[in-house]
PQR file of N, CA, C, O and H, with PARSE charges and radii, in Angstrom:
ATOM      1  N   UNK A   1     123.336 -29.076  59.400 -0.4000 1.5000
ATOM      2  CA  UNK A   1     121.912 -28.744  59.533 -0.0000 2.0000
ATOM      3  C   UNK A   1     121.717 -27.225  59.539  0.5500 1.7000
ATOM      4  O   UNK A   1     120.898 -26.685  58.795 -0.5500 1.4000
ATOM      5  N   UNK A   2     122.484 -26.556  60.390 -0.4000 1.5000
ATOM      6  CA  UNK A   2     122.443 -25.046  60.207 -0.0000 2.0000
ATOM      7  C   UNK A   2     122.793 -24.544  59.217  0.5500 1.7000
ATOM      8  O   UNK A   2     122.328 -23.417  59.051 -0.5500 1.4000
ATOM      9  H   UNK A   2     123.149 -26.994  60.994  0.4000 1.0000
ATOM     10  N   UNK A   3     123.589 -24.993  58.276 -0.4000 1.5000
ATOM     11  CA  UNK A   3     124.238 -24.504  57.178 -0.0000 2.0000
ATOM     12  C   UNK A   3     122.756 -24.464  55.816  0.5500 1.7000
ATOM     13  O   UNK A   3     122.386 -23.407  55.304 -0.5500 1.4000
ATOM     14  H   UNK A   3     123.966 -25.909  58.410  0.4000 1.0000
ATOM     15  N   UNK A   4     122.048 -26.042  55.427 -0.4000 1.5000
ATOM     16  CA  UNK A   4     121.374 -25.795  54.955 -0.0000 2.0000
ATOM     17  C   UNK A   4     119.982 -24.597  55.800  0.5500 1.7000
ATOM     18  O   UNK A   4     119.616 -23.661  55.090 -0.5500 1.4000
ATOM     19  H   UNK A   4     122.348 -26.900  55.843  0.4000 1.0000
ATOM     20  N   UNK A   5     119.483 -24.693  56.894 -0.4000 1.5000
ATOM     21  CA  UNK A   5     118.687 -23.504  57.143 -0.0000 2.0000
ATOM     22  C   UNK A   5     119.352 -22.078  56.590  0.5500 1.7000
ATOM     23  O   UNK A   5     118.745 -21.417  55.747 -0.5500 1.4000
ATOM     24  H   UNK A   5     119.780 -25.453  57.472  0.4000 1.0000
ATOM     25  N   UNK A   6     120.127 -21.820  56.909 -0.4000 1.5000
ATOM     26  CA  UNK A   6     120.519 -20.416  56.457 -0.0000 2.0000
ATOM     27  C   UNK A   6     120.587 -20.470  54.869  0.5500 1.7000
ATOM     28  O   UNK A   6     120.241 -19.460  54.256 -0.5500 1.4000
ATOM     29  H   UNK A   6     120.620 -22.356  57.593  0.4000 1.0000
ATOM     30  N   UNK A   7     121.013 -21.589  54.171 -0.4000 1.5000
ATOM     31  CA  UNK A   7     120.571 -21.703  52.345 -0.0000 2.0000
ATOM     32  C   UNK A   7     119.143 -21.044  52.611  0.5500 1.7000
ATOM     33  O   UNK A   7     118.736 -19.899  52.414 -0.5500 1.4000
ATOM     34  H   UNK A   7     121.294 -22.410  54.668  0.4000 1.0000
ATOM     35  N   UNK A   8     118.435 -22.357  53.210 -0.4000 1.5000
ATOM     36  CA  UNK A   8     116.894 -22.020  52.411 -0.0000 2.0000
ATOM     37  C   UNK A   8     116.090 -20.286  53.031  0.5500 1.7000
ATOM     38  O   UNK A   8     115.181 -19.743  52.403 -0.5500 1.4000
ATOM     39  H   UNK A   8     118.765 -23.287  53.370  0.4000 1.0000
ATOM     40  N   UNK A   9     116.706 -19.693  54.356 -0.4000 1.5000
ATOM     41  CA  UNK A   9     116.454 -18.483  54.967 -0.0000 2.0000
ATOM     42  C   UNK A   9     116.927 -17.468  53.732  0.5500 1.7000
ATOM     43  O   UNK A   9     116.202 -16.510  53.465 -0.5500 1.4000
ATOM     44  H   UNK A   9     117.444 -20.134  54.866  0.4000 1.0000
ATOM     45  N   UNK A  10     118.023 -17.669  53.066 -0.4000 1.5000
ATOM     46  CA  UNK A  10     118.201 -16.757  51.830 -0.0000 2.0000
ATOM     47  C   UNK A  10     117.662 -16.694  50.891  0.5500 1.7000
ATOM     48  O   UNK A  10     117.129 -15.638  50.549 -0.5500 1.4000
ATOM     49  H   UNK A  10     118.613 -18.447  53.283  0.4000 1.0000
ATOM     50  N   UNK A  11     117.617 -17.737  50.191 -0.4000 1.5000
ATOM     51  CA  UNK A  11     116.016 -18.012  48.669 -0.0000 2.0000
ATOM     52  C   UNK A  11     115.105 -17.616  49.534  0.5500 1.7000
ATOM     53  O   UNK A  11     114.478 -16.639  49.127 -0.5500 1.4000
ATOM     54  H   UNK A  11     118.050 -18.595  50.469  0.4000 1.0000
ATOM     55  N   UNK A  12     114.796 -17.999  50.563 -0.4000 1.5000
ATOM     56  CA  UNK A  12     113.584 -17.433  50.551 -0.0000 2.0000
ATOM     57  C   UNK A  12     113.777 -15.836  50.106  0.5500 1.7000
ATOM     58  O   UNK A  12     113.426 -15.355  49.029 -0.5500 1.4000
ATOM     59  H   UNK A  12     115.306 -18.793  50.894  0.4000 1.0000
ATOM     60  N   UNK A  13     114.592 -14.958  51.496 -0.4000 1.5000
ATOM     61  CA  UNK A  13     114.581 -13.632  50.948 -0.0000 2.0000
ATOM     62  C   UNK A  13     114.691 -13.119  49.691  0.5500 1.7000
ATOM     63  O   UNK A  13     113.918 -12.283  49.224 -0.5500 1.4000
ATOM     64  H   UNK A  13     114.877 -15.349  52.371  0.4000 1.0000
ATOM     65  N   UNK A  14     115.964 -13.760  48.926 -0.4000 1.5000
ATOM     66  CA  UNK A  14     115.580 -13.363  47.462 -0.0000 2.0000
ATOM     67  C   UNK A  14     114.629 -13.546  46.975  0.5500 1.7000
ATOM     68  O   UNK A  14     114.247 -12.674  46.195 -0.5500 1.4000
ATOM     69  H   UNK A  14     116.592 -14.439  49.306  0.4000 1.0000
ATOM     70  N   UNK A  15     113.716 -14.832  47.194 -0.4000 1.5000
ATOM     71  CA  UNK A  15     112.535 -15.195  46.078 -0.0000 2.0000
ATOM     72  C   UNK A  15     111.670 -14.377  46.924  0.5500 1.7000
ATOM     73  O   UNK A  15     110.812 -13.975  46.138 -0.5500 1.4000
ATOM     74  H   UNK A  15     114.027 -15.540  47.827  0.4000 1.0000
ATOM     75  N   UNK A  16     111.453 -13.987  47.877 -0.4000 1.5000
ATOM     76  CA  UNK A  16     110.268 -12.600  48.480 -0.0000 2.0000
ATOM     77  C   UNK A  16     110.530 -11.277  47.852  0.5500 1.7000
ATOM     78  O   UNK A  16     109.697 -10.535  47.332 -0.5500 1.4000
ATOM     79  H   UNK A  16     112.150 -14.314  48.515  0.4000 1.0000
ATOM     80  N   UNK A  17     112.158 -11.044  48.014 -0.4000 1.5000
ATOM     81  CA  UNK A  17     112.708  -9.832  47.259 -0.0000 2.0000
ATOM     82  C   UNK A  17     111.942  -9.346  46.146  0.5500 1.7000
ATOM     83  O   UNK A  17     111.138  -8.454  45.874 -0.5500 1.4000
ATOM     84  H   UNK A  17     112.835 -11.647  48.436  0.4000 1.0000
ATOM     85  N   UNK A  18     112.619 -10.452  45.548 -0.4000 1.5000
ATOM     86  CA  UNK A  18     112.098 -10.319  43.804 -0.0000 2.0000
ATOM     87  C   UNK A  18     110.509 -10.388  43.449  0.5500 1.7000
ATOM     88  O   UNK A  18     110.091 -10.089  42.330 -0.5500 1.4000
ATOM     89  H   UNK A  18     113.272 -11.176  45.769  0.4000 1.0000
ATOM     90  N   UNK A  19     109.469 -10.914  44.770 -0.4000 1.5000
ATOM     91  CA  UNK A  19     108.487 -11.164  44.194 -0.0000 2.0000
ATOM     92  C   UNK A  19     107.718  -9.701  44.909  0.5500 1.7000
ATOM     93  O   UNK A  19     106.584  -9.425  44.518 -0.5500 1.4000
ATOM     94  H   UNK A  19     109.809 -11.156  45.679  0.4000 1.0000
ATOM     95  N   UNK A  20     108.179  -9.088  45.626 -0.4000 1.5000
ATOM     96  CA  UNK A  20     107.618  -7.627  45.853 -0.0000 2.0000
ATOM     97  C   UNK A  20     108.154  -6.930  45.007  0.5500 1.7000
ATOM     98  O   UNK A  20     107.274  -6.159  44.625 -0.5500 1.4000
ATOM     99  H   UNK A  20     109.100  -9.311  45.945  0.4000 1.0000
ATOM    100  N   UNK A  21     109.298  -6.677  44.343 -0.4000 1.5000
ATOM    101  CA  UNK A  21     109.895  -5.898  42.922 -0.0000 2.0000
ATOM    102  C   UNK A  21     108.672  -6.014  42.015  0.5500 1.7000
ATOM    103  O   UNK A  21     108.187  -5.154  41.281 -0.5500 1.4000
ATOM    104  H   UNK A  21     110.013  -7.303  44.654  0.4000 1.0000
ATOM    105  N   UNK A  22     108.272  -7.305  42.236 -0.4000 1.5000
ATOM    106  CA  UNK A  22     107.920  -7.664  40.645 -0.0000 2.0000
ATOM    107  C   UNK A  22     106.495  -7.098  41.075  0.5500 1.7000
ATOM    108  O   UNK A  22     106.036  -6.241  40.320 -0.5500 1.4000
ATOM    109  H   UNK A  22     108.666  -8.004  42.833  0.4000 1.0000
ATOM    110  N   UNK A  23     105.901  -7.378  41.939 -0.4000 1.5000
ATOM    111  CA  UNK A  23     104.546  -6.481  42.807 -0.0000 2.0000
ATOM    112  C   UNK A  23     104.366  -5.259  42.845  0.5500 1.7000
ATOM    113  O   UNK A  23     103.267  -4.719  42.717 -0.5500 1.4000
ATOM    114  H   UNK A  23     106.274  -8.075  42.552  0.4000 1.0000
ATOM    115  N   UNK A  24     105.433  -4.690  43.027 -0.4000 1.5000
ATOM    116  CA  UNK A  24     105.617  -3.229  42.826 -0.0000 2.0000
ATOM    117  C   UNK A  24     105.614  -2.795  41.783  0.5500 1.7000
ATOM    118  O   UNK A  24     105.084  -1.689  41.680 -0.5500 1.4000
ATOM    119  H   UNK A  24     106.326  -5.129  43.131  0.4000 1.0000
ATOM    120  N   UNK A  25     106.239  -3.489  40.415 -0.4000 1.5000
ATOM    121  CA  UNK A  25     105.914  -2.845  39.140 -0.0000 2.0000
ATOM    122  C   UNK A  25     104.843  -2.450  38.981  0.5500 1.7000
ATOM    123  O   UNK A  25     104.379  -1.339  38.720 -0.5500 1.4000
ATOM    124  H   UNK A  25     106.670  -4.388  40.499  0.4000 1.0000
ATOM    125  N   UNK A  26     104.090  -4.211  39.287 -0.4000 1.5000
ATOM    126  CA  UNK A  26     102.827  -4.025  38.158 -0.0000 2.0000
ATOM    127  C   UNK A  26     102.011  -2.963  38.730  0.5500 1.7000
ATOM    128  O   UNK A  26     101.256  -2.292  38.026 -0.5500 1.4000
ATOM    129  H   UNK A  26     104.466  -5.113  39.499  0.4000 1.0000
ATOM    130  N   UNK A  27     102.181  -2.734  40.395 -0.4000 1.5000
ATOM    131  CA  UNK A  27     101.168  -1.404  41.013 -0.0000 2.0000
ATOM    132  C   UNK A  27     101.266  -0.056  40.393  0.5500 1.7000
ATOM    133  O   UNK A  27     100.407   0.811  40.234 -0.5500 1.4000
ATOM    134  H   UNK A  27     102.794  -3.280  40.966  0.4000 1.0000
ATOM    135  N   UNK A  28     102.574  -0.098  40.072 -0.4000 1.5000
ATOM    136  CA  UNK A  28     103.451   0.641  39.807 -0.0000 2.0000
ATOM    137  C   UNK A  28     102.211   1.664  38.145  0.5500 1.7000
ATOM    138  O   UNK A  28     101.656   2.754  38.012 -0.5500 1.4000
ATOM    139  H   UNK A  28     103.272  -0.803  40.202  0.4000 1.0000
ATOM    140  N   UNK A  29     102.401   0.336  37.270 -0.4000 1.5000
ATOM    141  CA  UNK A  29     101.850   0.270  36.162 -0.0000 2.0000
ATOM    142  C   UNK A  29     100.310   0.633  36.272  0.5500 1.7000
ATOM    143  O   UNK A  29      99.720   1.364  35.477 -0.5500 1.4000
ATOM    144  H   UNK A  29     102.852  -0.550  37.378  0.4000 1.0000
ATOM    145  N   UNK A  30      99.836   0.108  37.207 -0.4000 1.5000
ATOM    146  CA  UNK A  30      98.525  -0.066  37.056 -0.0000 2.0000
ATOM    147  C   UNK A  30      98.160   1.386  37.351  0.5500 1.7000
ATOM    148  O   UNK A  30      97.571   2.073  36.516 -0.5500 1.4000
ATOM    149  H   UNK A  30     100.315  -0.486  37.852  0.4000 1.0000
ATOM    150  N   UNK A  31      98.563   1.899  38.696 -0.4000 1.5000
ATOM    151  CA  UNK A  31      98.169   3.219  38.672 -0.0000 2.0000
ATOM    152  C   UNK A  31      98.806   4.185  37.937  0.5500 1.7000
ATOM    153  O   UNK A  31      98.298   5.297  38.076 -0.5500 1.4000
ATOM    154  H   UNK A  31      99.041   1.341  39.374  0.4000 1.0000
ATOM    155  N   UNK A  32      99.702   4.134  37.239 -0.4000 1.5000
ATOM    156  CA  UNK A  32     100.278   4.850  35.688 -0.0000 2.0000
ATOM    157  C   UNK A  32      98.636   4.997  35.016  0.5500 1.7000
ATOM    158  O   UNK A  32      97.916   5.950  34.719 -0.5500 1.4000
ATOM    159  H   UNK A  32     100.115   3.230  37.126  0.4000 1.0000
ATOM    160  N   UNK A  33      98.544   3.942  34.980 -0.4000 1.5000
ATOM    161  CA  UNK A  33      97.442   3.953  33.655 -0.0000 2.0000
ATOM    162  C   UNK A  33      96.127   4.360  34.061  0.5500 1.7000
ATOM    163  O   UNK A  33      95.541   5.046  33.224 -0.5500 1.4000
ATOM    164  H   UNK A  33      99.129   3.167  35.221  0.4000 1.0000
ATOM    165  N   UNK A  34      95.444   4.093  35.241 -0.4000 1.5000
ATOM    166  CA  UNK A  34      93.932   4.945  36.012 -0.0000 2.0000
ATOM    167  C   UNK A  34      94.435   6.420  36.157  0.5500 1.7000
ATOM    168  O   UNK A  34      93.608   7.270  35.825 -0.5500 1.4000
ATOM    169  H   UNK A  34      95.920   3.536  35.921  0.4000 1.0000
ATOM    170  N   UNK A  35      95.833   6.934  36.662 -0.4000 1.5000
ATOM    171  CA  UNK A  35      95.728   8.686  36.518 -0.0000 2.0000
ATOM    172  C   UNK A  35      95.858   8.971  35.257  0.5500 1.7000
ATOM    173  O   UNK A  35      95.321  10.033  34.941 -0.5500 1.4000
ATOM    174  H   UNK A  35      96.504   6.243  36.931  0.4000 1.0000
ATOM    175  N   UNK A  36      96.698   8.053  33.915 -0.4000 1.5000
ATOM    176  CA  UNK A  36      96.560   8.575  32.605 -0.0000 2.0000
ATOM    177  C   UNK A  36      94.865   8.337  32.000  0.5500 1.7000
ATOM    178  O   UNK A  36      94.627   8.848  30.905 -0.5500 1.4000
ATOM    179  H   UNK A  36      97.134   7.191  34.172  0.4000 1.0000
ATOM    180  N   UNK A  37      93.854   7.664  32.626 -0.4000 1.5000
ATOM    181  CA  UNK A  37      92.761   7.684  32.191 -0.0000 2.0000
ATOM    182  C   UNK A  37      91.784   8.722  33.087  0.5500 1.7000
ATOM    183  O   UNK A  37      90.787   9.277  32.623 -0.5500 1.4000
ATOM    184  H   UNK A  37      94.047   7.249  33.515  0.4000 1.0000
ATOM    185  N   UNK A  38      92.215   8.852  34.296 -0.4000 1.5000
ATOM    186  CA  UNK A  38      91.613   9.844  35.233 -0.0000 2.0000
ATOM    187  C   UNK A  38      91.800  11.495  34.254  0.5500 1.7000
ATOM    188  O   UNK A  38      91.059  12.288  33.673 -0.5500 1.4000
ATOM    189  H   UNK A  38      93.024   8.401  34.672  0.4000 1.0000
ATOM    190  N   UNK A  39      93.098  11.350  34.515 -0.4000 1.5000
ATOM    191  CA  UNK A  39      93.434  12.917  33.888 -0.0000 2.0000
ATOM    192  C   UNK A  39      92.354  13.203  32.549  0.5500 1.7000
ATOM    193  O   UNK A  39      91.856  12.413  31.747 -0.5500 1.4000
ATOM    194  H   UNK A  39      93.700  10.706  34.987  0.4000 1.0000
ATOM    195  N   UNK A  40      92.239  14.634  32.688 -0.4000 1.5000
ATOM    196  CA  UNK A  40      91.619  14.677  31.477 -0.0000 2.0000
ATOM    197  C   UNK A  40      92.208  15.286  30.076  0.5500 1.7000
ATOM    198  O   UNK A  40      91.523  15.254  29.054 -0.5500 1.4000
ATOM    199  H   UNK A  40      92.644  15.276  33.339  0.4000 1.0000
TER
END
């Protein structure tokens, strides 16, 4: 029983990991592109 909790305690972290990476790009991106349209 403990063995699977600590499985699913890890996917989770990876699948949170990866889904703030992937969150962070696109912020990442998005404000790339409002200071390349800000700038003049």
């Amino acid at each position: 029983m403990k063995r699977i909790l600590i499985h699913t305690a890890l996917w989770f972290l990876i699948l949170l990991s990866a889904w703030t990476i992937r969150a962070g790009n696109a912020l990442g991106i998005l404000t790339m592109r409002l200071w390349a349209e800000i700038k003049p």
